[in-house]
C-alpha positions as CSV (number, residue, x, y, z in Angstrom):
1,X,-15.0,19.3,-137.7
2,X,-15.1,21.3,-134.6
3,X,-19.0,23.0,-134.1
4,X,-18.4,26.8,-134.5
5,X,-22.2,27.7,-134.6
6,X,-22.9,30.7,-132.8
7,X,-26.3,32.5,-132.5
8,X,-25.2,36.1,-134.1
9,X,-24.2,33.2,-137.9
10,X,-21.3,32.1,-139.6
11,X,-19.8,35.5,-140.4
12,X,-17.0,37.3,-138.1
13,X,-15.7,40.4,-140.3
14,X,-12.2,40.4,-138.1
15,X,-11.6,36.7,-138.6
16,X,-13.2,36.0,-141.8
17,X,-9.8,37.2,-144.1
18,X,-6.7,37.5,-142.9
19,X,-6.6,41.6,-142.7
20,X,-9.3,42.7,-141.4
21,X,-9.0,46.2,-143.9
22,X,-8.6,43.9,-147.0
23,X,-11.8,42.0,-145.5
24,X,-13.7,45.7,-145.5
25,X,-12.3,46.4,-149.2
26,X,-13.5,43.3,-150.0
27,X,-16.8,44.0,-148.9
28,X,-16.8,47.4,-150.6
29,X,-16.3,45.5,-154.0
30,X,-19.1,43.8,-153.3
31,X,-21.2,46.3,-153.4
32,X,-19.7,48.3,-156.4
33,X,-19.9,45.4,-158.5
34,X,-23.8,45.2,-159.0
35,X,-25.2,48.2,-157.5
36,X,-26.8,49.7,-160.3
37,X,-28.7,46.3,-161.6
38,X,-29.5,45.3,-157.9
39,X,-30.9,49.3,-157.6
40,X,-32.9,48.8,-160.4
41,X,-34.5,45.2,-158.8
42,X,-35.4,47.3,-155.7
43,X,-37.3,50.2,-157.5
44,X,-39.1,47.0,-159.5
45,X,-39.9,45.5,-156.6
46,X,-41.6,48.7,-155.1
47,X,-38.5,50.6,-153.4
48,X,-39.4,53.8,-153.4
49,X,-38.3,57.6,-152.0
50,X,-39.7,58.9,-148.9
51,X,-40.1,55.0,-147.5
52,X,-39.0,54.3,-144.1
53,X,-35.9,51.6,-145.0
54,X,-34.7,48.8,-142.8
55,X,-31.0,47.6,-144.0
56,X,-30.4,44.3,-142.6
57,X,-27.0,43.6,-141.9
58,X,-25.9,46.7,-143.1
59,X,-22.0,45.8,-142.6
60,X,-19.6,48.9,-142.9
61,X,-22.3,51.3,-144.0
62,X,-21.0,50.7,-148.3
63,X,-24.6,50.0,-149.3
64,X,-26.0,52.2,-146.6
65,X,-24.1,55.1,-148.6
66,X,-26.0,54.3,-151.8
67,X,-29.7,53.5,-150.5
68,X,-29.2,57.0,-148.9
69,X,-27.9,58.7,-152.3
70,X,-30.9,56.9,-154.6
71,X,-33.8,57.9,-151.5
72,X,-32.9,61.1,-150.8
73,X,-35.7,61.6,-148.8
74,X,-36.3,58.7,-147.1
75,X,-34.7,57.2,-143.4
76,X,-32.6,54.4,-143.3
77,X,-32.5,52.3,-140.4
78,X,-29.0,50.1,-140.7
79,X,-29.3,47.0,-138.4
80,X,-25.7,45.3,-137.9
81,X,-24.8,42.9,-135.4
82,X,-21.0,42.7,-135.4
83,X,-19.5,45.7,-133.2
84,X,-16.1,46.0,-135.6
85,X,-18.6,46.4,-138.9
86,X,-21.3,48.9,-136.8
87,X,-18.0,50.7,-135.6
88,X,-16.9,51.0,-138.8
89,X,-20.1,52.0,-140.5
90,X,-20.6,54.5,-137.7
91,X,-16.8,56.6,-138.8
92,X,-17.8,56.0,-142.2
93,X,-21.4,57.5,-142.7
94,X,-21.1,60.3,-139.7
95,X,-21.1,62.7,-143.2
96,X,-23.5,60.8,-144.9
97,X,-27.2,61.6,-144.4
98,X,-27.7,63.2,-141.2
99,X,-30.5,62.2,-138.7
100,X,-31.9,60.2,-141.7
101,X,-29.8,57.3,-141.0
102,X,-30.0,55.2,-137.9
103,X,-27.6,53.0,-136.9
104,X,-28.7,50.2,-134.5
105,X,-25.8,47.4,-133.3
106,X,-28.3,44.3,-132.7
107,X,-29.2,40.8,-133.8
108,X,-31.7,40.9,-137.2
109,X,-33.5,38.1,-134.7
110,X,-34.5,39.9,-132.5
111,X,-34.4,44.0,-133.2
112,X,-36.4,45.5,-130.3
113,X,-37.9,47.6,-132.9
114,X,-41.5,48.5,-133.0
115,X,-44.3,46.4,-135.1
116,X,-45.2,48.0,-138.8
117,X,-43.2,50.6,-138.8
118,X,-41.2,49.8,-142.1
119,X,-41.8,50.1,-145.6
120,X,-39.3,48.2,-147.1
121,X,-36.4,45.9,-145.8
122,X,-33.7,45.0,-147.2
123,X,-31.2,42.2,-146.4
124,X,-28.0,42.2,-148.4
125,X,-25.5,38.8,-148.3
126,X,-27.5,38.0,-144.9
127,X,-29.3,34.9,-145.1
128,X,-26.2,32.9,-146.2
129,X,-24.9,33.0,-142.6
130,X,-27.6,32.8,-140.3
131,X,-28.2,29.5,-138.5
132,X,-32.1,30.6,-138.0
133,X,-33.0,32.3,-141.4
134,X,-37.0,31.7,-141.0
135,X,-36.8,33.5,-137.6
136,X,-34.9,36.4,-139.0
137,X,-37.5,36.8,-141.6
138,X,-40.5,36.6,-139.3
139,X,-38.7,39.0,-137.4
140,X,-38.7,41.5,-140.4
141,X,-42.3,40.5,-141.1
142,X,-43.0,41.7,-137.4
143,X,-41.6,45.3,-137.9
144,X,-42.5,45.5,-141.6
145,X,-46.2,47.9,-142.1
146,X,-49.2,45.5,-144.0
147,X,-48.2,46.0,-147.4
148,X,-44.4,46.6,-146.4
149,X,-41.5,44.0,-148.3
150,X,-38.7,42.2,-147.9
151,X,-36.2,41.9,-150.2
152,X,-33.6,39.3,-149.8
153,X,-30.3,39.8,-152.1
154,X,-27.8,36.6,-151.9
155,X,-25.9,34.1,-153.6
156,X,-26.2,30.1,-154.2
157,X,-22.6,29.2,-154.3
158,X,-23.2,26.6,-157.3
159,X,-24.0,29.7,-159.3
160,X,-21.4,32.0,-157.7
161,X,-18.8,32.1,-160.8
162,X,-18.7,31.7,-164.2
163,X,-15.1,32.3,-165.9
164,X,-12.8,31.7,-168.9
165,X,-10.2,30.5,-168.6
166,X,-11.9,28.4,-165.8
167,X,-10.6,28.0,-162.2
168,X,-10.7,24.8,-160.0
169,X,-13.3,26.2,-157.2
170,X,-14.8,22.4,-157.1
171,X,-12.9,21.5,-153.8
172,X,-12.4,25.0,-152.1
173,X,-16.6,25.4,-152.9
174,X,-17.1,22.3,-151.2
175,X,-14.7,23.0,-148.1
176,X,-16.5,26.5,-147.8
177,X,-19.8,24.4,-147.9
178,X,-18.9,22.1,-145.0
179,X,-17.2,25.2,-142.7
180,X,-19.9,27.4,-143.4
181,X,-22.5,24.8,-142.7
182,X,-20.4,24.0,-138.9
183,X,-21.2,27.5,-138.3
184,X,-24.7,28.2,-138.6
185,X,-24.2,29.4,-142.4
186,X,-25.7,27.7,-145.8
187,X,-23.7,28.5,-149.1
188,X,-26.6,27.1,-150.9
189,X,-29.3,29.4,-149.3
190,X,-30.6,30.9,-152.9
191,X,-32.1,28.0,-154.2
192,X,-34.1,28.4,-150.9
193,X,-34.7,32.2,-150.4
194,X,-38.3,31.6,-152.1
195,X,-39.3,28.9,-149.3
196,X,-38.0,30.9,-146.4
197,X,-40.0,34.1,-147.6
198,X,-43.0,31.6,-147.5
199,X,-42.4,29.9,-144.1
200,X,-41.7,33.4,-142.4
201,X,-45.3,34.4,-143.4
202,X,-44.7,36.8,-146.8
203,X,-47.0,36.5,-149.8
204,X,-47.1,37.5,-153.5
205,X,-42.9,35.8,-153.7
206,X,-41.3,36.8,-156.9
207,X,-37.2,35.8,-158.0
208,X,-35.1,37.7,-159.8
209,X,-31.3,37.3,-160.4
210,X,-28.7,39.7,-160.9
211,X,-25.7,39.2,-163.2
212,X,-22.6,41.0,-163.7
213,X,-20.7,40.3,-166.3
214,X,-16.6,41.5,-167.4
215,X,-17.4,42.3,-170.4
216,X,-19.8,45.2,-169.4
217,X,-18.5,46.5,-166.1
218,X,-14.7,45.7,-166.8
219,X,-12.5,42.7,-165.1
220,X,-11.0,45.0,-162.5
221,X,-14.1,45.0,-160.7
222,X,-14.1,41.1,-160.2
223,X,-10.6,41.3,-159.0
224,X,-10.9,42.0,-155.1
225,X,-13.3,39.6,-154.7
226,X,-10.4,36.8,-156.4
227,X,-8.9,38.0,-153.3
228,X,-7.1,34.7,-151.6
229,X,-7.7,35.6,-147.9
230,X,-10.4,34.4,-146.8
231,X,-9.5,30.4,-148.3
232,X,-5.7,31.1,-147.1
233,X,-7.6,32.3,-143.4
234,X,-9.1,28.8,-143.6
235,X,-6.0,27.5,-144.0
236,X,-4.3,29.3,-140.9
237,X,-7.2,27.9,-138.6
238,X,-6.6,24.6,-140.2
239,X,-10.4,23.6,-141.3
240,X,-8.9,23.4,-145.3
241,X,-5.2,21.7,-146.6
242,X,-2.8,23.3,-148.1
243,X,-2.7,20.9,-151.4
244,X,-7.1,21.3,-151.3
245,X,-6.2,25.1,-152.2
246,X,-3.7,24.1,-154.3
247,X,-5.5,23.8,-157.5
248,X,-7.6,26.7,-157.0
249,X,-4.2,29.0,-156.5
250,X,-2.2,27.7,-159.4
251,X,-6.1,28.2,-162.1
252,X,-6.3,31.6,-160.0
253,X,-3.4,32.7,-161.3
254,X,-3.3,31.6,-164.4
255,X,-6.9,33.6,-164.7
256,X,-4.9,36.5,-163.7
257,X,-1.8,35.7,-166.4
258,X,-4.6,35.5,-168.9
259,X,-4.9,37.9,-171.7
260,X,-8.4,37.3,-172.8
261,X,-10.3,36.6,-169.8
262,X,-13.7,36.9,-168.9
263,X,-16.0,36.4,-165.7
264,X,-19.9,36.3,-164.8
265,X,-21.2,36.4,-161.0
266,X,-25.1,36.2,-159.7
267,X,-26.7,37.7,-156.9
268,X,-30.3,36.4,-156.1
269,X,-33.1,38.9,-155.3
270,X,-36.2,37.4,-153.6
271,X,-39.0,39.5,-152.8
272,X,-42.1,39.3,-150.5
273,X,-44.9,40.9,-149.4
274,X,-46.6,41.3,-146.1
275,X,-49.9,41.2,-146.6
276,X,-52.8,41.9,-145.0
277,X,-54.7,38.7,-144.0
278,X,-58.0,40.7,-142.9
279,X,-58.3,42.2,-146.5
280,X,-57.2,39.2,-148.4
């Protein structure tokens, strides 16, 4: 398989689906599915109003939106690398809280911003597509304040789904493994997120996982992120077969066809803490 690593990670918002505004709705689902549990994990974990916020890979400014509704008095600084995802975020949020959000178009790696001078930090759906994810953390540990966290919300894609009536994801999982992994990426980066706190210098690591679940918040919000895009995108640049997607599309559908249906998804929250080595 052809080596597609490049230092910014394995993500490209205009490449990853095949439209790149169905690849923004899709991301927009994303963040409506779990918000209020994963809002509810922050405030646990010490978010709290009037804190100076970095967003790590903000994206198109969606979860941006709602750290700036539940801190209404705090500043956000939103941290994205990709210019079609700050561009976007940049249209999208130029009503949304004033001169308290900062929008910064630059590598997590390497922010140019100052040492301790955030609270709290926050990376979203990051870590899975970084080729470097210890530096990116050490690099949050640099600009976090002693005392400051870092809370890192992803997936482990053994753990993604849940459904009934099941779908085949066995071979398109393992396809998105091996592509992901040629570009710098790691599908399996939750089962890690603990270690890579620890490595990057954070104490006091705690794990918490966030479920969604049909039967609570309604099947329609699942539904965008069954999207078909991004494995038929595959498909176009050749790295997956037609007949390997084949037995994914047919159990997709007949999820969809189903009348009693039901489907679970988990997002990881890892939290540490940097602490202050001359009062420890």
């Amino acid at each position: 398989m052809e080596n597609l690593m490049t230092p910014e990670g394995s993500y490209k918002a205009n490449t990853y689906n095949l439209e790149f505004e169905q690849e923004i709705q899709r991301l927009k689902a994303q963040v409506l599915l779990s918000w209020e549990k994963e809002a509810r994990t922050l405030k646990w974990f010490g978010l709290a109003d009037k804190m100076n916020v970095l967003e790590a890979g903000s994206g198109p400014g969606f979860f941006t939106e709602k750290l700036l509704e539940l801190l209404p008095k705090s500043s956000i600084t939103a941290v994205e690398i990709d210019p079609s995802l700050h561009e976007k975020a940049v249209d999208y949020l130029q009503d949304k809280g004033g001169d308290r959000v900062n929008r910064i178009q630059m590598s997590i790696a390497n922010t140019g911003l100052d040492d301790n001078t955030f609270d709290f930090a926050i990376a979203r759906l990051l870590f899975v597509h970084l080729p470097e994810p210890v530096a990116a953390a050490r690099e949050i540990f640099r600009i976090l304040k002693p005392g400051g966290k870092l809370v890192i919300v992803d997936s482990d894609a053994d753990l993604f789904w849940l459904t009934t009536p099941p779908m085949s994801v066995e071979i398109v999982r393992e396809k998105f493994k091996q592509v992901m992994s040629s570009r710098g990426g790691d599908l399996s980066v939750g089962r890690n997120l603990c270690r890579i706190l620890q490595e990057a210098g954070f104490g006091s690591i705690d794990l918490e996982a966030v479920v969604s679940h049909s039967d609570i918040i309604g099947i329609e919000a699942f539904e965008p992120l069954l999207d078909s895009g991004p494995i038929l995108q595959l498909v176009k640049q050749g790295l997956i077969s037609e007949s390997e997607i084949a037995s994914y599309l047919v159990s997709r559908d007949e999820f969809f066809a189903a009348g009693d249906r039901l489907m679970m998804s988990f997002w990881l929250m890892a939290c540490g803490e940097k602490i202050n080595r001359n009062l420890a």
